[in-house]
LOPAKE-215453 format. One line per 4 residues: number of its first residue (from 1); their letters; for each residue x, y, z of N, C-alpha, C. Coordinates in Angstrom, 1 decimal. Layout:
REM LOPAKE-215453
NUM> a> X:Y:Z:X:Y:Z:X:Y:Z ~ ...
***
This chain:
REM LOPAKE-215453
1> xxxx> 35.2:13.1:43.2:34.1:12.1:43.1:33.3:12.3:41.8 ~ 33.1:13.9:41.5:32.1:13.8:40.5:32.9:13.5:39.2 ~ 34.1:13.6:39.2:35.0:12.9:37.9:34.7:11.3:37.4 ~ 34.9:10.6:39.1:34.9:9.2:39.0:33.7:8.6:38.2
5> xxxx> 32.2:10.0:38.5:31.3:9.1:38.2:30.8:9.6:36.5 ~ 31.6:11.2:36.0:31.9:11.1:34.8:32.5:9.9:34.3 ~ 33.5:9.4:34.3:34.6:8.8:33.6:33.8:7.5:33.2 ~ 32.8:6.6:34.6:32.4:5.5:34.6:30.8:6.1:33.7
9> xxxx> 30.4:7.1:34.0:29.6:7.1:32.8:29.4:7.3:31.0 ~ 30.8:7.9:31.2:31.6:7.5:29.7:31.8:6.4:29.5 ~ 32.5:5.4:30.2:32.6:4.3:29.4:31.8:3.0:29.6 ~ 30.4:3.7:30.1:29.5:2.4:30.2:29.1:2.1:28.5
13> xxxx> 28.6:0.6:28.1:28.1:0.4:26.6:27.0:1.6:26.4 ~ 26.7:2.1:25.3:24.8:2.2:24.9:24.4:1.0:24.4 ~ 23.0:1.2:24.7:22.5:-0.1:24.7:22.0:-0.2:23.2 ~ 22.2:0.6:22.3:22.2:0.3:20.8:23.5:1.6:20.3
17> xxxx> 24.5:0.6:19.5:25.0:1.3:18.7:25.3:2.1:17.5 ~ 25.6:3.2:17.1:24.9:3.5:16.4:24.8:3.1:14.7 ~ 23.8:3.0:13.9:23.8:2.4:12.5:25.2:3.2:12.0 ~ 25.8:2.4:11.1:27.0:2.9:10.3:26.4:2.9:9.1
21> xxxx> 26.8:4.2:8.4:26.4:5.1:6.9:26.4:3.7:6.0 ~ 27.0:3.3:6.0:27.2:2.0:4.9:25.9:1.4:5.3 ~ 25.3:0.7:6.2:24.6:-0.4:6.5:22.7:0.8:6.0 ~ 23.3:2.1:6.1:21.9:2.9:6.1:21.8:3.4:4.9
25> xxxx> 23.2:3.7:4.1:22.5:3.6:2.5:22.4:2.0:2.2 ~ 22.5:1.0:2.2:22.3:0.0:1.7:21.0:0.0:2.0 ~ 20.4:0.1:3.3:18.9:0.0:3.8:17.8:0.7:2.8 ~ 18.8:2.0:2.6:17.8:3.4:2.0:17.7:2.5:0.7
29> xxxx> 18.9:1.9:-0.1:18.8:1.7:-1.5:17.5:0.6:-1.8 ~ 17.7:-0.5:-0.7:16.8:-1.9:-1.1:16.0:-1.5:-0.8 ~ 15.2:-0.5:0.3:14.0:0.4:0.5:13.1:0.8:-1.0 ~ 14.4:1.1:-1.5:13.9:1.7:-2.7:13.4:1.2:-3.7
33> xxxx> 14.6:0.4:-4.0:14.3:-0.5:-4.8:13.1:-1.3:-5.1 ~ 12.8:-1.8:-3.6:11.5:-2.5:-3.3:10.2:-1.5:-4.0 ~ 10.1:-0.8:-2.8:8.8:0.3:-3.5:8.6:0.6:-5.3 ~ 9.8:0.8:-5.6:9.5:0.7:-7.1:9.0:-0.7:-7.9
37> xxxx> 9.5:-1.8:-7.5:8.7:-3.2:-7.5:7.1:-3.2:-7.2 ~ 7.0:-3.1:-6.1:6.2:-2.8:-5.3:4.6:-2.2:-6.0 ~ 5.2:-0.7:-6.7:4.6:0.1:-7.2:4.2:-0.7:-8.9 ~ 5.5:-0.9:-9.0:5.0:-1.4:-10.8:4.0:-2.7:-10.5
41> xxxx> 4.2:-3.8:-9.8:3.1:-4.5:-9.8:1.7:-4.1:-9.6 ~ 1.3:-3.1:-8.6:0.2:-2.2:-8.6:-0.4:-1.4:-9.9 ~ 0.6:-0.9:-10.4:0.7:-0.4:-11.9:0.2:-1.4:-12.1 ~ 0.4:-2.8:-12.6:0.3:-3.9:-13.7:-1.6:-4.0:-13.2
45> xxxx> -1.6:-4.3:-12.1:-3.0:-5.0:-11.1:-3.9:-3.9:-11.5 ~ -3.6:-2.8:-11.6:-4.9:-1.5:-12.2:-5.0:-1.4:-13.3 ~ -3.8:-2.1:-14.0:-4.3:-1.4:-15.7:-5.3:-3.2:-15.8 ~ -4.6:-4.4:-15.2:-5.4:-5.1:-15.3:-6.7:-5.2:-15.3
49> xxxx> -7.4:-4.6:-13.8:-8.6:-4.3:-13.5:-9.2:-3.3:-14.6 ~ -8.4:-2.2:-14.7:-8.9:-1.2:-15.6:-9.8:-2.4:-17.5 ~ -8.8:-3.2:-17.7:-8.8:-3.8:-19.0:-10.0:-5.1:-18.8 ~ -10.1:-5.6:-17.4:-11.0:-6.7:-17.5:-12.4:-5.9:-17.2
53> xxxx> -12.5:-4.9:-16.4:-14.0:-4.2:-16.2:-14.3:-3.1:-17.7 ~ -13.0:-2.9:-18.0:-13.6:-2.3:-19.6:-14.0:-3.6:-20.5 ~ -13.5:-4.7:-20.8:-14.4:-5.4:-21.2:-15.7:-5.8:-20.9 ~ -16.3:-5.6:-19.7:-17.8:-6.1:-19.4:-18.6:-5.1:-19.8
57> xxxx> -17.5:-3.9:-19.5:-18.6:-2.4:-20.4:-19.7:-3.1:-21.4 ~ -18.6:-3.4:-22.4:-18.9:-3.7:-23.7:-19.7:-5.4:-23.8 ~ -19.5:-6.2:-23.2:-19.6:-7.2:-22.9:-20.6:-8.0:-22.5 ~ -21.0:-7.5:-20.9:-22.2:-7.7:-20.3:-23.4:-6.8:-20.4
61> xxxx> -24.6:-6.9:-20.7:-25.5:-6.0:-21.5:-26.6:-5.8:-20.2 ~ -25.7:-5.7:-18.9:-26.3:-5.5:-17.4:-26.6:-4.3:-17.1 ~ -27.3:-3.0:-17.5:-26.6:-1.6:-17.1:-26.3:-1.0:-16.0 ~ -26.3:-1.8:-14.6:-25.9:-1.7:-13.8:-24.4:-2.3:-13.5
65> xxxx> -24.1:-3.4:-14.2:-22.8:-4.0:-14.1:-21.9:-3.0:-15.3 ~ -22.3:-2.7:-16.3:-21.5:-1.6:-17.2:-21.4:-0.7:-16.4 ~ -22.2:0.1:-15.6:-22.0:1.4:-14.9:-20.8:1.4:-14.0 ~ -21.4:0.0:-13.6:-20.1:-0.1:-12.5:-18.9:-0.5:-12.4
69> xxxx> -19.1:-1.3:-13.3:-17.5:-1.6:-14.5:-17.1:-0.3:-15.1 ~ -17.5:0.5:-15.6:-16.8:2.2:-15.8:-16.4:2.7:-14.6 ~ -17.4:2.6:-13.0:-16.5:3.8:-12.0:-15.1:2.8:-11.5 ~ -15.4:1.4:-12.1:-14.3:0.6:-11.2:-13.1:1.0:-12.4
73> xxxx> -13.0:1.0:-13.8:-12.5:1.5:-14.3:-11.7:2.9:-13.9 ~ -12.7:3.5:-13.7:-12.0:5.3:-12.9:-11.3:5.0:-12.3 ~ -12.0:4.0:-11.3:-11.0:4.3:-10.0:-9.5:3.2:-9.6 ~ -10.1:2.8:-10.9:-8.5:2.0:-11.1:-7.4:3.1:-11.4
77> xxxx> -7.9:4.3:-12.3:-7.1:5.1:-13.0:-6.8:5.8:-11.9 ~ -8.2:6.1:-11.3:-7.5:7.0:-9.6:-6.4:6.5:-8.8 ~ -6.0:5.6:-8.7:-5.7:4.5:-8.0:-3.9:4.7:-8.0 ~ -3.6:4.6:-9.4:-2.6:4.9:-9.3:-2.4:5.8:-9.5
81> xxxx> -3.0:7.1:-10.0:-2.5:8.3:-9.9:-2.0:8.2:-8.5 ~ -3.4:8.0:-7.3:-2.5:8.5:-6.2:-1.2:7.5:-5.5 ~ -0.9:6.5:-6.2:0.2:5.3:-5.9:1.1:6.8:-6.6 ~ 1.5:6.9:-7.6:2.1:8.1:-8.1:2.8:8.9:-6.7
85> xxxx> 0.8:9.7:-6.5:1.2:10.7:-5.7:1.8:10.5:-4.2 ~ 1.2:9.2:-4.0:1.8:9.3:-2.3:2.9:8.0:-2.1 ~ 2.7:7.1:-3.0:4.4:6.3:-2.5:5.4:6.2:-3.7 ~ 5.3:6.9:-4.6:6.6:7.3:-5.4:7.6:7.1:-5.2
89> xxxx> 8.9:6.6:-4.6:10.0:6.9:-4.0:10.6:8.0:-4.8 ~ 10.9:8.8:-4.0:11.6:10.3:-4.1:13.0:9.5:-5.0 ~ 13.5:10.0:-5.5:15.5:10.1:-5.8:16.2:9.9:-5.1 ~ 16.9:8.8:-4.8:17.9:8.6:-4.0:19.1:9.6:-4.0
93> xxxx> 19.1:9.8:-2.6:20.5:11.5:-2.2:21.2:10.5:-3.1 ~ 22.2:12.2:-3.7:23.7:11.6:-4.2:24.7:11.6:-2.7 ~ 25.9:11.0:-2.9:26.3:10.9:-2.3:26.5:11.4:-1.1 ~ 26.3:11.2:0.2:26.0:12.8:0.9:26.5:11.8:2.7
97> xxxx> 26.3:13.0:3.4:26.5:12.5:4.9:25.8:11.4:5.7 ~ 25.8:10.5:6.2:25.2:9.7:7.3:23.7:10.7:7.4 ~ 24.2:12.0:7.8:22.4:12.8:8.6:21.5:12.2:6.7 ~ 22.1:13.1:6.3:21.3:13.2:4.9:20.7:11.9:4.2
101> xxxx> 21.4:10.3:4.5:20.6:9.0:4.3:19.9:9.0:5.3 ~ 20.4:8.9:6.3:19.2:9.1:7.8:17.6:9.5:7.3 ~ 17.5:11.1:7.3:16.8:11.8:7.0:15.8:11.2:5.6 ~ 16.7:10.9:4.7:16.2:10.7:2.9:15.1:9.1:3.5
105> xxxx> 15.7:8.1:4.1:15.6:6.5:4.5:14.3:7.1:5.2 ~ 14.3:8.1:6.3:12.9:8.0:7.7:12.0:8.5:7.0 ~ 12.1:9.4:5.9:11.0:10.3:5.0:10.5:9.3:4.5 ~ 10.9:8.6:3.6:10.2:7.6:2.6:9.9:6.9:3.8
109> xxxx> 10.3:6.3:4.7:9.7:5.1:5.3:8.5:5.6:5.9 ~ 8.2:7.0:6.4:7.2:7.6:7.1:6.1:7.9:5.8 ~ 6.4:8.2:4.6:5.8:8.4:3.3:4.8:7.2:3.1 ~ 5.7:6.2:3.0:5.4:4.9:3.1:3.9:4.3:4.0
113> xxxx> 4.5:4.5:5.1:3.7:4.0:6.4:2.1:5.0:6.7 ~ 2.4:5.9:6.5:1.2:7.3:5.6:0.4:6.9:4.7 ~ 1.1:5.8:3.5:-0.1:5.8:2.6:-0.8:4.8:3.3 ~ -0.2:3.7:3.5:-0.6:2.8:4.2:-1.8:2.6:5.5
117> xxxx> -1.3:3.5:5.8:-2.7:3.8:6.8:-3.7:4.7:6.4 ~ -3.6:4.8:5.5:-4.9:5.8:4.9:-5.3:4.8:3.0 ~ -5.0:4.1:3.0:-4.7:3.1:2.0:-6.8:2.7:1.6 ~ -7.6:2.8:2.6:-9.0:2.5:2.7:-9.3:3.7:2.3
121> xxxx> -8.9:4.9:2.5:-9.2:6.2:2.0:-9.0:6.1:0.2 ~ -7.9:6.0:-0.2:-7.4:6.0:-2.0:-7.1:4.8:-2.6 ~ -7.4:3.8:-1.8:-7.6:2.7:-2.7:-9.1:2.0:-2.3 ~ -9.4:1.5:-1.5:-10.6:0.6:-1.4:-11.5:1.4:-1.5
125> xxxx> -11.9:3.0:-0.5:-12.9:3.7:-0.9:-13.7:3.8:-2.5 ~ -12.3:4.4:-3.5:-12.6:4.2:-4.6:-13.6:3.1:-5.8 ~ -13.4:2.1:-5.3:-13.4:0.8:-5.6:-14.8:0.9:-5.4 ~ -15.5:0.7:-4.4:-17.0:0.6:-3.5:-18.0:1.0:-4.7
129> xxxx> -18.4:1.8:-4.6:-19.3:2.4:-5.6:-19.7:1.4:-6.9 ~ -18.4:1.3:-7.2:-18.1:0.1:-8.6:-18.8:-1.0:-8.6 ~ -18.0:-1.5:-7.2:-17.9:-3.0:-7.0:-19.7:-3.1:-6.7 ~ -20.4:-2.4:-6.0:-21.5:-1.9:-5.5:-22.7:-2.3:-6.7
133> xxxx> -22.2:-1.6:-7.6:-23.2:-1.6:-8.7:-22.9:-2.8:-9.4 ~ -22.0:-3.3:-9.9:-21.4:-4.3:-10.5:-22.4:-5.5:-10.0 ~ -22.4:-5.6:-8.3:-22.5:-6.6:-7.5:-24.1:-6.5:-7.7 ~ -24.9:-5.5:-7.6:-26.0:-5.3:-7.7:-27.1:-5.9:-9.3
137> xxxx> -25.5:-5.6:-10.0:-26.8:-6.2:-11.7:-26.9:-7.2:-11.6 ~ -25.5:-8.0:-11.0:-24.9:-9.6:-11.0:-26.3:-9.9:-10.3 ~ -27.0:-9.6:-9.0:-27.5:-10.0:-8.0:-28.6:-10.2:-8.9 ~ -29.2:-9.0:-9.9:-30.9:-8.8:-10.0:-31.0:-9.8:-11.2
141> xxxx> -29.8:-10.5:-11.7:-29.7:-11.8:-12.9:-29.2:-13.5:-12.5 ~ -28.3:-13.5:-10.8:-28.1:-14.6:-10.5:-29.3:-15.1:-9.7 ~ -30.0:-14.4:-9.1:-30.5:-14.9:-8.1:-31.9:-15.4:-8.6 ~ -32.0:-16.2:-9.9:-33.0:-16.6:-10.3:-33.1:-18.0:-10.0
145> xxxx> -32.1:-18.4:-9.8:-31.4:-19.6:-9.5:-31.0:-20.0:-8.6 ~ -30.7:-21.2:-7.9:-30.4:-21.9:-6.5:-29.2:-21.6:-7.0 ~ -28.6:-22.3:-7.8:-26.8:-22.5:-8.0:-26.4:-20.6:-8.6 ~ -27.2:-19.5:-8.7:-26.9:-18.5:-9.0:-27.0:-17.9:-7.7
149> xxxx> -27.9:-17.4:-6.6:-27.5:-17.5:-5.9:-25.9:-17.8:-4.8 ~ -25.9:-19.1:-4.8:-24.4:-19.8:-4.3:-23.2:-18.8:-5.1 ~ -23.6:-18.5:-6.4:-22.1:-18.0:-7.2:-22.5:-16.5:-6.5 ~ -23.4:-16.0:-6.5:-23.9:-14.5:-5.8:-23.2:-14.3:-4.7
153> xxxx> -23.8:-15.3:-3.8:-22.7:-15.3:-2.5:-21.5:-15.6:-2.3 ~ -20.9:-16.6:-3.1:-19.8:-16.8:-3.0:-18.6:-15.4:-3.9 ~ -18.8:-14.9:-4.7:-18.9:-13.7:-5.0:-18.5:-12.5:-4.3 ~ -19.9:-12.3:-3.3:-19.2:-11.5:-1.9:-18.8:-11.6:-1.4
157> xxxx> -18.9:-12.8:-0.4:-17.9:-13.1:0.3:-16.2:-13.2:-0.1 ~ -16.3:-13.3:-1.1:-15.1:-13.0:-1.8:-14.0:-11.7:-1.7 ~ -15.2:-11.3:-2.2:-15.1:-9.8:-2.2:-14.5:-8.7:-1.0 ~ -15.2:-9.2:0.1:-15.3:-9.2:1.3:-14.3:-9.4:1.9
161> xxxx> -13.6:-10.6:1.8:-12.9:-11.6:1.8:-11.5:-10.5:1.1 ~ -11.3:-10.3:-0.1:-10.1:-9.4:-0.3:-9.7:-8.3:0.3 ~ -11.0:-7.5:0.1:-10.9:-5.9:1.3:-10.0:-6.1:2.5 ~ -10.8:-7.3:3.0:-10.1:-7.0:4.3:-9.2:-7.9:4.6
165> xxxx> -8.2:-8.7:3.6:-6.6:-9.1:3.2:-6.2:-7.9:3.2 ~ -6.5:-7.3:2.4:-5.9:-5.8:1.6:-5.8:-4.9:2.9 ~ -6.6:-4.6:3.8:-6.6:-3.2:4.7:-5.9:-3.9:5.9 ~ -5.9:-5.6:5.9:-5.1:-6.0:7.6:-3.8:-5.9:6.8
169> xxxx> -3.4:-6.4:5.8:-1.6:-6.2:5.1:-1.2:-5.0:5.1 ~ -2.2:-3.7:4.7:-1.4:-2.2:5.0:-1.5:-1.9:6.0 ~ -2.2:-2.2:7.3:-1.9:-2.5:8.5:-0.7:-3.1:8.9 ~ -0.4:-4.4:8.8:1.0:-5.0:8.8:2.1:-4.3:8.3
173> xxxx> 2.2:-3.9:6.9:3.5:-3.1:6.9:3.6:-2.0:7.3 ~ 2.6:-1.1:7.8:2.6:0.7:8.5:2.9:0.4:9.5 ~ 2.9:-1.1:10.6:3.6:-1.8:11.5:5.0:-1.7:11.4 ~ 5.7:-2.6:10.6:6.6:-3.1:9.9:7.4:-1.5:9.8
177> xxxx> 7.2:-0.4:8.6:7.8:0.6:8.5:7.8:1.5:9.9 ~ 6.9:1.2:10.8:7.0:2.2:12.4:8.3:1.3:12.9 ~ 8.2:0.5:13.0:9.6:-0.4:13.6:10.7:-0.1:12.7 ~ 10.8:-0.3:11.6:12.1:0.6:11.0:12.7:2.2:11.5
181> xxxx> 11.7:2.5:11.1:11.3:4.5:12.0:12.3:4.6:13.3 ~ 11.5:3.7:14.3:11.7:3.3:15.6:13.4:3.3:15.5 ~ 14.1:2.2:14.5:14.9:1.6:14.6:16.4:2.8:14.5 ~ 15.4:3.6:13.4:16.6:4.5:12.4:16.8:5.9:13.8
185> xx> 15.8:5.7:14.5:15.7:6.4:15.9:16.8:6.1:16.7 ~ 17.5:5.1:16.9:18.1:4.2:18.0:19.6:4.8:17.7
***
């Protein structure tokens, strides 16, 4: 009896098969690929910020908006240092076993999903202070005016308005990379 019900439990399906090495380095590779995409456009978006708030340094004769245009400056530089430090993609393994893409593919994607949820910590935290003072010289020079005012607020809200694009999308993909995780599990 206890054979019959070996035998029949051998050859029942699993209900997920397992990924084949081919289909999990191809995953690991466009993984990769991406994030370095990914990363250089962030690169481009900081040195941009870095270059349009170093112009107002110089520019706008607000000392409150210079001030703040320098820490936003900083922390543009901060910014990708820690893009550097926390989603870098590591070196893709050379040629190596099924475990070893496994392993190399759930690291990055768990690396990934890590910065992402702490993303309000080393990116937007940074930013505040800046944007803070910036927002504050703007304020003690627009609001002399009905239509300065409207650009004040519209402004914020803007502002406002990006943050929290920015913190629900690294939300969405630290979603997105747990379901991969999940998947490379199966």
């Amino acid at each position: 009896m206890s054979d019959d019900i070996k035998a029949l439990w051998q050859k029942q399906e699993t209900e997920y098969a397992p990924m084949p090495l081919e289909e999990i380095r191809k995953r690991a590779k466009e993984f990769h690929s991406r994030t370095l995409w990914h990363n250089a456009i962030g690169y481009v978006a900081n040195v941009l910020v870095a270059l349009g708030f170093g112009y107002y340094i110089w520019a706008i004769p607000i000392p409150l908006v210079r001030i703040g245009s320098a820490l936003i400056v900083i922390a543009a530089f901060y910014v990708s240092w820690q893009m550097q430090k926390r989603i870098a993609p590591a070196p893709l393994p050379a040629e190596a076993s099924a475990a070893t893409w496994i392993d190399y593919h759930r690291h990055e994607l768990m690396r990934q999903r890590d910065a992402a949820l702490d993303t309000w910590k080393w990116v937007l935290a940074p930013l505040i202070p800046g944007l803070v003072l910036v927002l504050w010289g703007m304020w003690s020079v627009t609001t002399r005016s009905p239509l300065g005012v409207w650009v004040f607020d519209l402004t914020v809200i803007l502002c406002v308005a990006v943050f929290a694009l920015g913190y629900a999308l690294t939300r969405w993909r630290a979603r997105k990379w747990q379901r991969k995780i999940d998947e490379l599990g199966r």
